[in-house]
HTML snippet that shows the backbone in 3Dmol.js (N, CA, C, O; Angstrom):
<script src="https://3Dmol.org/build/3Dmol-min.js"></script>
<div id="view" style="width:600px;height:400px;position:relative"></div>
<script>
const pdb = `
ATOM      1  N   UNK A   1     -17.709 -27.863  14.962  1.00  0.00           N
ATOM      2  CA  UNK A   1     -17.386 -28.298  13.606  1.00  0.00           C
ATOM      3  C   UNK A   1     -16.442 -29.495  13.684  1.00  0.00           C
ATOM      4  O   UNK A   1     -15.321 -29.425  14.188  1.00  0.00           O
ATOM      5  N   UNK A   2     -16.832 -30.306  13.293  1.00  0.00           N
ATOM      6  CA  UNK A   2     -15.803 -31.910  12.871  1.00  0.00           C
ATOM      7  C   UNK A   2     -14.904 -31.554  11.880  1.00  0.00           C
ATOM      8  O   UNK A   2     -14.920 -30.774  10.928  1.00  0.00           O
ATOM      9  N   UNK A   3     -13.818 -32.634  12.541  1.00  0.00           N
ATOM     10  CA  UNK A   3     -12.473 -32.578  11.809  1.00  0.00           C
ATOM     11  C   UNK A   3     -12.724 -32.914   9.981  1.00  0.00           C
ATOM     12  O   UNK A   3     -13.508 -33.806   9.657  1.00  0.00           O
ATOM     13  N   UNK A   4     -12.157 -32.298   9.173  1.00  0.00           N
ATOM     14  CA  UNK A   4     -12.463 -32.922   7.943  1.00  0.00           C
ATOM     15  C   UNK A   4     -11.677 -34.092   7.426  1.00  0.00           C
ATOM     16  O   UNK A   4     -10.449 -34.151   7.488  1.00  0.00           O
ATOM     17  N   UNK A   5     -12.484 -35.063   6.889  1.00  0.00           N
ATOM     18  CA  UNK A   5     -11.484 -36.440   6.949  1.00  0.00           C
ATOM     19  C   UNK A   5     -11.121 -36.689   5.511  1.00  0.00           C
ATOM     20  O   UNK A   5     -11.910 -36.192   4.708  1.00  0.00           O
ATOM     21  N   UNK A   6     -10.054 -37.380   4.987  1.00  0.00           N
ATOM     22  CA  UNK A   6      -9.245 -37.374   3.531  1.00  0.00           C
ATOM     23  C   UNK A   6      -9.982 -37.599   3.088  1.00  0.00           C
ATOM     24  O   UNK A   6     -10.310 -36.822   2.191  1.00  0.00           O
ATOM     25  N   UNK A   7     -10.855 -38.822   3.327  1.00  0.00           N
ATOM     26  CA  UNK A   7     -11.684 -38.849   2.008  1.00  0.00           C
ATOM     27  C   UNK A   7     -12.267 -38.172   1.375  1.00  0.00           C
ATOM     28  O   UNK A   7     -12.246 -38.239   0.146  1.00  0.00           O
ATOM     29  N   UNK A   8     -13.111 -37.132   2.193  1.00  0.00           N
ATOM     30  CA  UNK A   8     -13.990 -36.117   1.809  1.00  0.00           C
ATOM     31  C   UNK A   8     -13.355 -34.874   1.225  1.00  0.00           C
ATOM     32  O   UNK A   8     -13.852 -34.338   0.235  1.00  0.00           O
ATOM     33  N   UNK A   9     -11.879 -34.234   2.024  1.00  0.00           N
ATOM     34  CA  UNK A   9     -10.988 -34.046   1.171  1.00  0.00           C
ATOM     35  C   UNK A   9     -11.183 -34.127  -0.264  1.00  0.00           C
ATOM     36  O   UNK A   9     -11.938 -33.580  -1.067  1.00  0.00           O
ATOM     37  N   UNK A  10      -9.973 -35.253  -0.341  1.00  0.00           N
ATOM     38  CA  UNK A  10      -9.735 -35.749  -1.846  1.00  0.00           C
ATOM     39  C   UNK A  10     -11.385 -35.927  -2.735  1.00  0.00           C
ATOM     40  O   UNK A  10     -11.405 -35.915  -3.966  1.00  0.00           O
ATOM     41  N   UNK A  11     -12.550 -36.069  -1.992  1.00  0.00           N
ATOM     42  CA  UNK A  11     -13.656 -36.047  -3.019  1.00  0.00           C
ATOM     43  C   UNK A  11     -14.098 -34.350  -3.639  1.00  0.00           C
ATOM     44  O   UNK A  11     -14.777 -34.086  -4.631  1.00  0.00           O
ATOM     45  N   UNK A  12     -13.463 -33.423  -2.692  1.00  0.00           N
ATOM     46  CA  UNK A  12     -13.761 -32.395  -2.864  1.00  0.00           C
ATOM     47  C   UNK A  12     -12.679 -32.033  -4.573  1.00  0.00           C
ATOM     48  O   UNK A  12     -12.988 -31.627  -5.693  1.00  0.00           O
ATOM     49  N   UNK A  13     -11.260 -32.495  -3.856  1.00  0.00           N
ATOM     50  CA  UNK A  13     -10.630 -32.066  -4.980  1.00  0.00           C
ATOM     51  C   UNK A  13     -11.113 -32.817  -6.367  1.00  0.00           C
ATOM     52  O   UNK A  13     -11.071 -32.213  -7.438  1.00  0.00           O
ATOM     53  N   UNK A  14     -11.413 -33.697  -6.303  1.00  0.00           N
ATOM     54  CA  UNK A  14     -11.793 -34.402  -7.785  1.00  0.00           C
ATOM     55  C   UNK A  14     -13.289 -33.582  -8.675  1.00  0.00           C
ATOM     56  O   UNK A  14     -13.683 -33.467  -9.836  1.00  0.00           O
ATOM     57  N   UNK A  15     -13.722 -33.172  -7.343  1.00  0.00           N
ATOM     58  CA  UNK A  15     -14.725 -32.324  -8.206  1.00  0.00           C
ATOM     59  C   UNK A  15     -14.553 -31.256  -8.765  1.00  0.00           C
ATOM     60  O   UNK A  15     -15.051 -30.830  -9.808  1.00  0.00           O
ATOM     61  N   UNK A  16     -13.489 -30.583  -7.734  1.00  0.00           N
ATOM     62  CA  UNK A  16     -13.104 -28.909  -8.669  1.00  0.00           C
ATOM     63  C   UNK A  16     -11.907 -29.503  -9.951  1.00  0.00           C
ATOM     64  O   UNK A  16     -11.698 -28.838 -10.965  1.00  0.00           O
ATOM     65  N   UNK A  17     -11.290 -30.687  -9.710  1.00  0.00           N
ATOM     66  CA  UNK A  17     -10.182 -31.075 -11.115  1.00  0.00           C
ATOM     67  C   UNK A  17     -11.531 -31.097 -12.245  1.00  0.00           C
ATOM     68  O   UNK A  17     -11.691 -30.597 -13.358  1.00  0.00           O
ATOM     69  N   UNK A  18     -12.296 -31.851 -11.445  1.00  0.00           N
ATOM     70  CA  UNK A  18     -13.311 -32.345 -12.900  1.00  0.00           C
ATOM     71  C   UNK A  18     -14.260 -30.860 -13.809  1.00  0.00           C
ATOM     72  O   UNK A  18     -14.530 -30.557 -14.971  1.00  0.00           O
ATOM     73  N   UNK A  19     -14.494 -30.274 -12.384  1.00  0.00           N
ATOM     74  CA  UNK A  19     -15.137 -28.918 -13.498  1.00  0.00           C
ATOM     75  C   UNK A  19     -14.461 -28.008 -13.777  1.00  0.00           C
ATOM     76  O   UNK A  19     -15.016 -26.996 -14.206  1.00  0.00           O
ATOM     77  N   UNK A  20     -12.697 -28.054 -13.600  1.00  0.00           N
ATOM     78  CA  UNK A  20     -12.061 -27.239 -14.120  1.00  0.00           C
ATOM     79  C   UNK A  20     -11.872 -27.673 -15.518  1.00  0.00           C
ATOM     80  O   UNK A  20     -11.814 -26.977 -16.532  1.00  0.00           O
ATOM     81  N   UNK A  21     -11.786 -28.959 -15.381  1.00  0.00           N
ATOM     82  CA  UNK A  21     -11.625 -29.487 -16.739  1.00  0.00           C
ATOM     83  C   UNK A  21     -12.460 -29.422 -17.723  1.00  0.00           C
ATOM     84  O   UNK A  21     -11.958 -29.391 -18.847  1.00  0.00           O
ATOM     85  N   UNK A  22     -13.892 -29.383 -17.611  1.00  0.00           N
ATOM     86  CA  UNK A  22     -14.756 -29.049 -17.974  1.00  0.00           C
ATOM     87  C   UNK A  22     -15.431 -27.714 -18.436  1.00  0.00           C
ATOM     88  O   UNK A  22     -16.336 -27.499 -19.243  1.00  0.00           O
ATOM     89  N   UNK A  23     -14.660 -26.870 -17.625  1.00  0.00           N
ATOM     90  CA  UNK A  23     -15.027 -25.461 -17.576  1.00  0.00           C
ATOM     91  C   UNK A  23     -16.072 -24.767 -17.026  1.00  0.00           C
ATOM     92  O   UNK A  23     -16.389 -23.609 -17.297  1.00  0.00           O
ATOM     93  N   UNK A  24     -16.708 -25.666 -16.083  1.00  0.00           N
ATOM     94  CA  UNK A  24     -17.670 -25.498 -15.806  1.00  0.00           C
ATOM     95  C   UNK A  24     -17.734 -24.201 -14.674  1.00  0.00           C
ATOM     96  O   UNK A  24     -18.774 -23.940 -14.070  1.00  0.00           O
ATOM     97  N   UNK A  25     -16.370 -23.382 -14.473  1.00  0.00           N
ATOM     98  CA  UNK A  25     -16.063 -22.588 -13.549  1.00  0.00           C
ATOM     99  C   UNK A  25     -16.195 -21.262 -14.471  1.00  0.00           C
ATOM    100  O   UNK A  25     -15.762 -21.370 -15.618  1.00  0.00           O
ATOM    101  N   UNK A  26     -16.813 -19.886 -14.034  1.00  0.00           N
ATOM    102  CA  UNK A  26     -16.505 -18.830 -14.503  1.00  0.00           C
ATOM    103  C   UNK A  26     -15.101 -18.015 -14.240  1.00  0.00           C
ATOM    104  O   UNK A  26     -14.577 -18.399 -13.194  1.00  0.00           O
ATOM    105  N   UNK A  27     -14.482 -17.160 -14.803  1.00  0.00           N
ATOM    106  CA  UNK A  27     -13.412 -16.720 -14.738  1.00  0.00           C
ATOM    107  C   UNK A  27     -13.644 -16.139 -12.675  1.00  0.00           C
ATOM    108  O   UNK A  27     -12.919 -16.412 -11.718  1.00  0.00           O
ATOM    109  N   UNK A  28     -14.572 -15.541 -12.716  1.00  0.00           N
ATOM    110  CA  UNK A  28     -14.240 -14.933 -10.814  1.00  0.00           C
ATOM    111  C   UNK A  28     -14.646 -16.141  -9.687  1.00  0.00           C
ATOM    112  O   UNK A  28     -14.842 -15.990  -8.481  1.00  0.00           O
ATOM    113  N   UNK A  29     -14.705 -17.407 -10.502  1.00  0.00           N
ATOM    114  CA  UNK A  29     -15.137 -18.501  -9.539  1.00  0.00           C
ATOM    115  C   UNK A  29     -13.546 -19.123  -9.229  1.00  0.00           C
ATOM    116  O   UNK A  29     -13.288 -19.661  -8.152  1.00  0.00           O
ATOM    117  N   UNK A  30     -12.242 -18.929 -10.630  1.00  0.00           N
ATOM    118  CA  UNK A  30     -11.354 -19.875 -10.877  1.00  0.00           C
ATOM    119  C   UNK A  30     -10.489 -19.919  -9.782  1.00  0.00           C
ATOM    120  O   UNK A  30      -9.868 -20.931  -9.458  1.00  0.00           O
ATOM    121  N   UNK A  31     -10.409 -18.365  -8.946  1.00  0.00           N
ATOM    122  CA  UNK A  31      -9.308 -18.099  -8.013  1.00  0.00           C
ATOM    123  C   UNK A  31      -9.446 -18.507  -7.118  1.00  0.00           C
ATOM    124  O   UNK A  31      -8.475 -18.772  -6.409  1.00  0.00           O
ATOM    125  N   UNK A  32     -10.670 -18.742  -6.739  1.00  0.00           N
ATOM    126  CA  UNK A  32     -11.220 -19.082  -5.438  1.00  0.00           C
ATOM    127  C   UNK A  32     -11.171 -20.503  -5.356  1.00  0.00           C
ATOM    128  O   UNK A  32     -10.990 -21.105  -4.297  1.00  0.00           O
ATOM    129  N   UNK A  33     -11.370 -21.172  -6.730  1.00  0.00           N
ATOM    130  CA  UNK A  33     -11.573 -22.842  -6.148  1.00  0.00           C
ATOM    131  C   UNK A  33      -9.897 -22.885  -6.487  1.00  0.00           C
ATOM    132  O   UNK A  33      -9.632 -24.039  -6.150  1.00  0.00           O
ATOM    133  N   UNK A  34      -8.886 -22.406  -6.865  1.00  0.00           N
ATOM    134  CA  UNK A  34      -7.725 -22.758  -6.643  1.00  0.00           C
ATOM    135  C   UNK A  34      -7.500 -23.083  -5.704  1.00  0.00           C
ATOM    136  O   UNK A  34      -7.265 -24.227  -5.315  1.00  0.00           O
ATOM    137  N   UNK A  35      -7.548 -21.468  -4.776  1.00  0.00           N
ATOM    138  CA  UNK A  35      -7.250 -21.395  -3.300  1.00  0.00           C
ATOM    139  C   UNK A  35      -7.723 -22.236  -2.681  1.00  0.00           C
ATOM    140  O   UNK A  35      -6.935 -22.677  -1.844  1.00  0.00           O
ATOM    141  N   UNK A  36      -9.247 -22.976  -2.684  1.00  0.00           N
ATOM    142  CA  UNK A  36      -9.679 -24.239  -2.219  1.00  0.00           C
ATOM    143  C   UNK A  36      -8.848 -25.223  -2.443  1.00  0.00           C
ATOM    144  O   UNK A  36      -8.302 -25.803  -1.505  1.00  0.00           O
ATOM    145  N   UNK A  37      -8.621 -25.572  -3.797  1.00  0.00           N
ATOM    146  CA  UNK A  37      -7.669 -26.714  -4.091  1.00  0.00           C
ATOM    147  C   UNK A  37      -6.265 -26.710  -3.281  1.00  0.00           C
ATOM    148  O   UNK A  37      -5.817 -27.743  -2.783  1.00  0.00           O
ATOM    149  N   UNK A  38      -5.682 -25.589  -3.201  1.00  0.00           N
ATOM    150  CA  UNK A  38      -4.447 -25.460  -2.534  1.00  0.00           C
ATOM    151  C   UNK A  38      -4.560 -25.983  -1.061  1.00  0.00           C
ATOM    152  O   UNK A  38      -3.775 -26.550  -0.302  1.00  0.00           O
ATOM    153  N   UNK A  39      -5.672 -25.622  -0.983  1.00  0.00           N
ATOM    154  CA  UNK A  39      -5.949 -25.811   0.738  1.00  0.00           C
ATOM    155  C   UNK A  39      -5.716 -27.423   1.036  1.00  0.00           C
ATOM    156  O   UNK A  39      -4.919 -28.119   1.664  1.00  0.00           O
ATOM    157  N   UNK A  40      -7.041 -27.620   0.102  1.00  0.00           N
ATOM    158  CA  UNK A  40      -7.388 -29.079   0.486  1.00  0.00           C
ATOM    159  C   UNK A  40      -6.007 -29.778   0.165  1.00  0.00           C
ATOM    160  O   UNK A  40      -5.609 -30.610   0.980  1.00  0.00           O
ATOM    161  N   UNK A  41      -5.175 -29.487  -1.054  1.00  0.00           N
ATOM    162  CA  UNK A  41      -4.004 -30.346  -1.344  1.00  0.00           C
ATOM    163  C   UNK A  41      -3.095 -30.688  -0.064  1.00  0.00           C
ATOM    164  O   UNK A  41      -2.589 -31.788   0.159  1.00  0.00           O
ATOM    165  N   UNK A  42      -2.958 -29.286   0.912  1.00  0.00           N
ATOM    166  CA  UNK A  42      -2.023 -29.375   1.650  1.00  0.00           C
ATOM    167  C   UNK A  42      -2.587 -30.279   3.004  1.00  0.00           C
ATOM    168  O   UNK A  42      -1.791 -30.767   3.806  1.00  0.00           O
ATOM    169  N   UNK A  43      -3.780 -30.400   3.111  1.00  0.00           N
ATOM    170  CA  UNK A  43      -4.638 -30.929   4.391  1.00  0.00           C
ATOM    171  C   UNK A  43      -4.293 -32.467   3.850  1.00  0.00           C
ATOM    172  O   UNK A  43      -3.957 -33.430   4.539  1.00  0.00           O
ATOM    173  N   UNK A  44      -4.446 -32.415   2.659  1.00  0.00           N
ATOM    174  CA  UNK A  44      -4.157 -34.087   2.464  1.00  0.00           C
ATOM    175  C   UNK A  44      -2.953 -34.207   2.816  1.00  0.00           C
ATOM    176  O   UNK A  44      -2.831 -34.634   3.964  1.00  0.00           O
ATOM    177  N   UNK A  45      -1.870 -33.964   2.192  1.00  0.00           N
ATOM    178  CA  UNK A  45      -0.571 -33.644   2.424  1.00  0.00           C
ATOM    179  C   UNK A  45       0.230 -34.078   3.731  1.00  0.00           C
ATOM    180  O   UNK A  45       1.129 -34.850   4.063  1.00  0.00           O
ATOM    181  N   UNK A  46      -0.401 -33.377   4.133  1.00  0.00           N
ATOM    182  CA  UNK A  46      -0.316 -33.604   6.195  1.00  0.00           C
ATOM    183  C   UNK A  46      -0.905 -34.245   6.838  1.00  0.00           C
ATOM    184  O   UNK A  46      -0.407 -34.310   7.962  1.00  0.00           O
ATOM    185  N   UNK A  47      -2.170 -35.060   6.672  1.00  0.00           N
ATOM    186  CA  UNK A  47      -2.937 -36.227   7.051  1.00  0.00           C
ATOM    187  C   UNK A  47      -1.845 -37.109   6.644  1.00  0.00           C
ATOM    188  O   UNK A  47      -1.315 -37.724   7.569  1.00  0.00           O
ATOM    189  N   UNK A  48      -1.294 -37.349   5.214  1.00  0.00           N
ATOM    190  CA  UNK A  48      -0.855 -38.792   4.827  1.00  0.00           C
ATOM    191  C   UNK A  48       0.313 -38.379   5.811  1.00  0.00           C
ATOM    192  O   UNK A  48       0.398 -39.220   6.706  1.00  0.00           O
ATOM    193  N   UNK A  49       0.983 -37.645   5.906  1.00  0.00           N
ATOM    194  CA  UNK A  49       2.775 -37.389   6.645  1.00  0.00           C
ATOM    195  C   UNK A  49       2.114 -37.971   7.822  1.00  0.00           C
ATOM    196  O   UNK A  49       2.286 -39.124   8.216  1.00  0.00           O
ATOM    197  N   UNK A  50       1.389 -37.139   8.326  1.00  0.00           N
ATOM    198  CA  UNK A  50       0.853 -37.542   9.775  1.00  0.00           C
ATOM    199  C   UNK A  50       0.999 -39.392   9.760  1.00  0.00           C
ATOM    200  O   UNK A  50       1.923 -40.155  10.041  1.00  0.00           O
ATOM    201  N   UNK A  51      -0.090 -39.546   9.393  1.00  0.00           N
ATOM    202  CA  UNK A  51      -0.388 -41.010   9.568  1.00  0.00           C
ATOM    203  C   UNK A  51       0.652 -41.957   9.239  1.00  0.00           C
ATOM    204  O   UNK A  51       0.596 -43.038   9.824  1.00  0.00           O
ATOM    205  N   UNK A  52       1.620 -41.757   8.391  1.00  0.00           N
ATOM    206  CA  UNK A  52       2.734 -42.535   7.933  1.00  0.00           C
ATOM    207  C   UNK A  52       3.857 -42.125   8.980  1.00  0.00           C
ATOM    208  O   UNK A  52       4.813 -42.898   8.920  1.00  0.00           O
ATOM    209  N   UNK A  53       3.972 -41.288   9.764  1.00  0.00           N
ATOM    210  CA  UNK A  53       4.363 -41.276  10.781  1.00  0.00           C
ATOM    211  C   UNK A  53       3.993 -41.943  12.075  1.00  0.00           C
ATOM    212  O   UNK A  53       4.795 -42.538  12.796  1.00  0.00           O
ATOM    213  N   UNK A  54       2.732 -41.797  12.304  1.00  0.00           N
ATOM    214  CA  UNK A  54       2.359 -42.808  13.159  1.00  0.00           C
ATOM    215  C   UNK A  54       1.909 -43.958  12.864  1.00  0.00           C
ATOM    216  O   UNK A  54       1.326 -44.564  13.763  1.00  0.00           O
ATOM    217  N   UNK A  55       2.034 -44.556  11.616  1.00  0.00           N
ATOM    218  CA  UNK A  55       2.574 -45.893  11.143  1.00  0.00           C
ATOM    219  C   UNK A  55       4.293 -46.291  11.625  1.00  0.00           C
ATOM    220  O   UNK A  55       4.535 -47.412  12.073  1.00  0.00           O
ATOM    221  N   UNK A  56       5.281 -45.360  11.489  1.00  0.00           N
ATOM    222  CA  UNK A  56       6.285 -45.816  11.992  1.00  0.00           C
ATOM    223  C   UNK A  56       6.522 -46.211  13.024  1.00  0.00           C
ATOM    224  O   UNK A  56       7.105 -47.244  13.357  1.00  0.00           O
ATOM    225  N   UNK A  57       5.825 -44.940  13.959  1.00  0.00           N
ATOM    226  CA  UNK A  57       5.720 -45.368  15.659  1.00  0.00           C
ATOM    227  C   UNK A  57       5.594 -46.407  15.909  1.00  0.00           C
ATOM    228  O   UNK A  57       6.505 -46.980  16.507  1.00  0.00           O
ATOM    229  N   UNK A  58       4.622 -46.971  15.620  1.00  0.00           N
ATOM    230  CA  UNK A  58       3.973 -48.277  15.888  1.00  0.00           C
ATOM    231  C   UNK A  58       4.846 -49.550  15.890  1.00  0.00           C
ATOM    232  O   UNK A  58       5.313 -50.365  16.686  1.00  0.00           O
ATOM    233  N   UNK A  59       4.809 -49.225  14.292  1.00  0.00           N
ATOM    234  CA  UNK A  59       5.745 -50.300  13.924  1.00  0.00           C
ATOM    235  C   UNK A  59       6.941 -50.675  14.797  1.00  0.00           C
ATOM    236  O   UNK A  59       7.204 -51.856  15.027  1.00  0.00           O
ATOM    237  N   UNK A  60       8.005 -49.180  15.510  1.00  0.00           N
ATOM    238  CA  UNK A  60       9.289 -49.042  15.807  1.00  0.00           C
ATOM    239  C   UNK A  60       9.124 -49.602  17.336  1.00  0.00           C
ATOM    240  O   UNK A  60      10.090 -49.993  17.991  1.00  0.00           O
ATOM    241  N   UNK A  61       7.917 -49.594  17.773  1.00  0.00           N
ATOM    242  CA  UNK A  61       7.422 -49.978  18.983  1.00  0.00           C
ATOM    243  C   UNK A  61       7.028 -51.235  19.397  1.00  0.00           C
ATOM    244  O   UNK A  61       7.090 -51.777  20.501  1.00  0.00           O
ATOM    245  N   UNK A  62       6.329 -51.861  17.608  1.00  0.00           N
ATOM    246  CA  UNK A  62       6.168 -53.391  17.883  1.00  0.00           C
ATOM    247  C   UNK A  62       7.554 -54.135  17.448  1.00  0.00           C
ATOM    248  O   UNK A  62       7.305 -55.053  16.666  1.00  0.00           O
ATOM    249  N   UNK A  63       8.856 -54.006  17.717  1.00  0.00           N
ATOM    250  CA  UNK A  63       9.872 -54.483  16.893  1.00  0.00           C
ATOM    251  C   UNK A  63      10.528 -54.598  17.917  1.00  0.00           C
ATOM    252  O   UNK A  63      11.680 -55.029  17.868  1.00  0.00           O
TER     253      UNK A  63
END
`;
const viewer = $3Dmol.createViewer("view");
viewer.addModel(pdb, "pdb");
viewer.setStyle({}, {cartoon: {color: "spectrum"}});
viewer.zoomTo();
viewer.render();
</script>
């Protein structure tokens, strides 16, 4: 299984924002795409820390 990458991420979350908004979720679907959402929020979360961290490296290295 391949790493999952932000973009696809964040495309995931825009779809469960959009059919929550919509309603397009039944009440025993809602908990579950939370818990998805939570997930994915935090995977983004830690990709951007990650990478803006090793943006500093770099930087602190080319200086």
């Amino acid at each position: 299984m391949s790493e999952q990458k932000y973009e696809e991420a964040l495309a995931q979350l825009e779809t469960i924002a959009r059919k929550m908004e919509s309603n397009e979720y039944n009440i025993d679907e809602i908990a579950a795409q939370l818990k998805t959402a939570q997930r994915l929020i935090k995977f983004c979360k830690d990709k951007l820390t990650k990478t803006e961290e090793e943006l500093s490296k770099i930087k602190a290295e080319g200086e």
